[in-house]
Every structure is written in structure tokens, then in C-alpha cells.
N, C-alpha and C positions, 0 to 999 in steps of 0.2 A: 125706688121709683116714686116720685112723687103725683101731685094729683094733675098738674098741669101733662106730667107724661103718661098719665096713665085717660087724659080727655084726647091727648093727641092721637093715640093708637085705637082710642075707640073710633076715632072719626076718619082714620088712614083706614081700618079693615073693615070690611062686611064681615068678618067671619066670626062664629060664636066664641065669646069671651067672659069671662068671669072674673070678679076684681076680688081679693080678699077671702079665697075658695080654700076650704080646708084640705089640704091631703088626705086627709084620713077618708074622704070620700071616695077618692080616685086609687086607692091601693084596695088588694085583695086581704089584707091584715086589720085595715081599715083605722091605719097609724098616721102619725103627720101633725102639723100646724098648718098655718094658711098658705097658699101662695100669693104673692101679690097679684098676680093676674097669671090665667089657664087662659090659652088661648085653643082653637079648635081650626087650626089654619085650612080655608076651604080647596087651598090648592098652590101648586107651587108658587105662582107667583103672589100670593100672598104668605106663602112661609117666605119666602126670598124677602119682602118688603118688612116682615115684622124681623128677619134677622139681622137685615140690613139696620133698621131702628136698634134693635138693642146692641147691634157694633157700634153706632156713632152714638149711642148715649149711653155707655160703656155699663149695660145694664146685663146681670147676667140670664142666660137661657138653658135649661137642659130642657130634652126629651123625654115624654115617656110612652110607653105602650100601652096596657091595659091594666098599668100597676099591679101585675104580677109577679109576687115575690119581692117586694119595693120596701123595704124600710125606709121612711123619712121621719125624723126626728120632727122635735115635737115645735119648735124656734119656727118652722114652716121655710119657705125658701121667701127669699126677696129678690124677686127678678120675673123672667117668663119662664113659666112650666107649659112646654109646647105638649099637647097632646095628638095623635095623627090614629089614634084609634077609632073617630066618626069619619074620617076619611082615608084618602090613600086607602083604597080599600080594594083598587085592580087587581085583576088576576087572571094570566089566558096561556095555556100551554099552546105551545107549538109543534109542530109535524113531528120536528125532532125530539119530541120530549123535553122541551129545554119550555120550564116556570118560568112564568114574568109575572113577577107580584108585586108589592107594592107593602109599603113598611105597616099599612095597616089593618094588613089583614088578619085573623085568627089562625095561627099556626094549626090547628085541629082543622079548620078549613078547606087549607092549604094540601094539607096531607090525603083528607079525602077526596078531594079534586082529584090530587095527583093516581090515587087507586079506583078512581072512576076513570082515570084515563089511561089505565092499565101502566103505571109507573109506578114499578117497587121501587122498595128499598127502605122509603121515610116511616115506613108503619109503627120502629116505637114509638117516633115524635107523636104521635095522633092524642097524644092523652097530656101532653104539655101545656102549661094554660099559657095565655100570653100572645099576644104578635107576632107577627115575622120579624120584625124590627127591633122589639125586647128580645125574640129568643138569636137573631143574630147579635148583638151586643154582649148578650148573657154567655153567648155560645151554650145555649137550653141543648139538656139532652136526656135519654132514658137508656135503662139497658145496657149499659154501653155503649150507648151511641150518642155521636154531637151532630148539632148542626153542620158546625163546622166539616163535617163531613161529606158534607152535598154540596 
């Protein structure tokens, strides 16, 4: 990414971004080199707008959660490191018992919502660190037990 693309994305989003942000900040090992740029997309249609930018300027993107459990080497990444851990941060059960959350929420959160609303089951996840969205990726689990399982 260079600098003319890295003025253009600052003046396309409002959302909080960081230019040349070390990894090792953002993971719980607290490893990594820089990223070219962390973005903090405030909402869909600003992650949609910045993923849309790094497909036509063939720049790459991962995701991350709450860099739990995250080794990143030390080279850093050159591209966007999306993070959705200060947002996406919904969450509201239904009549039916049925979670609507949102990628960035704290799976420990999540868990004890769900046992304040009298919904067993997820109680080993409660001590997993991480998102919902790293620990569905990761397929996190304890005990025996996976996400994947709910």
C-alpha cells in the first residue's frame, strides 16, 4: 500500500484507523511487526466500502478478533488488518432461544447472556478468550466441547 492509497482510505472512512501499527499490540502473546494499516470499520457499510477498496487495488485484508491466540510473524502484514473487536458488538436473544450476535463480541459475554437467559449448554466456552468471530473461525473450544457445536 502505498502513501497516495493509504491518504485515500483515510479520507473514504470515518472509521478509526492506524497506519504502520505493530501486531504485537493487538495479539494476546503480544508478537507481530506492523501492519500497514488497522482499521476499526464502524459499520457495515463501511467494512463493505474498505473491502471493496482493497479488491480493486488488489491490496490484501485479513480479519482479526481480539488477537487471541494469534501468532503473527515478526515481517508484520502489508495490507488491511480489519479489526471488528470495538464494534460489531450486537447481541439479543430471542423468544426462541436462538443468539443474534455479532462477530464482535466477547465469547465469555456471549455465554453469560446466554445463562442469564436460562440457555444451557455453552458453559464450557465461558472461560475462552476471544470473539465470537475468532472463536467461530478457530472453531474455540474447552472440555470437549466446540463451538462448532451450537
Amino acid at each position: 500500500m502505498n502513501q497516495k492509497q493509504k491518504k485515500e482510505i483515510h479520507n473514504m472512512l470515518s472509521s478509526n484507523m492506524i497506519f504502520d501499527e505493530p501486531l504485537a499490540n493487538l495479539t494476546t502473546f503480544g508478537i507481530g511487526g506492523p501492519a500497514q494499516c488497522v482499521v476499526y470499520p464502524e459499520d457495515l457499510n463501511e467494512l463493505s466500502t474498505l473491502l471493496k477498496y482493497a479488491h480493486n487495488n488488489k491490496i490484501p485484508a485479513i480479519f482479526i478478533g481480539s488477537g487471541s491466540n494469534l501468532l503473527v510473524w515478526d515481517d508484520g502484514f502489508d495490507g488491511f488488518v480489519i479489526s471488528l473487536r470495538k464494534t460489531f458488538k450486537e447481541l439479543s436473544i430471542k423468544e426462541n432461544a436462538t443468539i443474534i450476535v455479532e462477530s464482535g463480541v466477547m465469547l465469555g459475554s456471549m455465554v453469560k447472556e446466554a445463562i442469564h437467559n436460562q440457555i444451557c449448554g455453552l458453559e464450557s466456552l465461558v472461560g475462552v478468550p476471544g470473539t465470537v468471530g475468532g472463536a467461530l473461525i478457530m472453531n474455540a473450544g474447552a472440555f470437549g466441547s466446540e463451538i462448532s457445536s451450537y
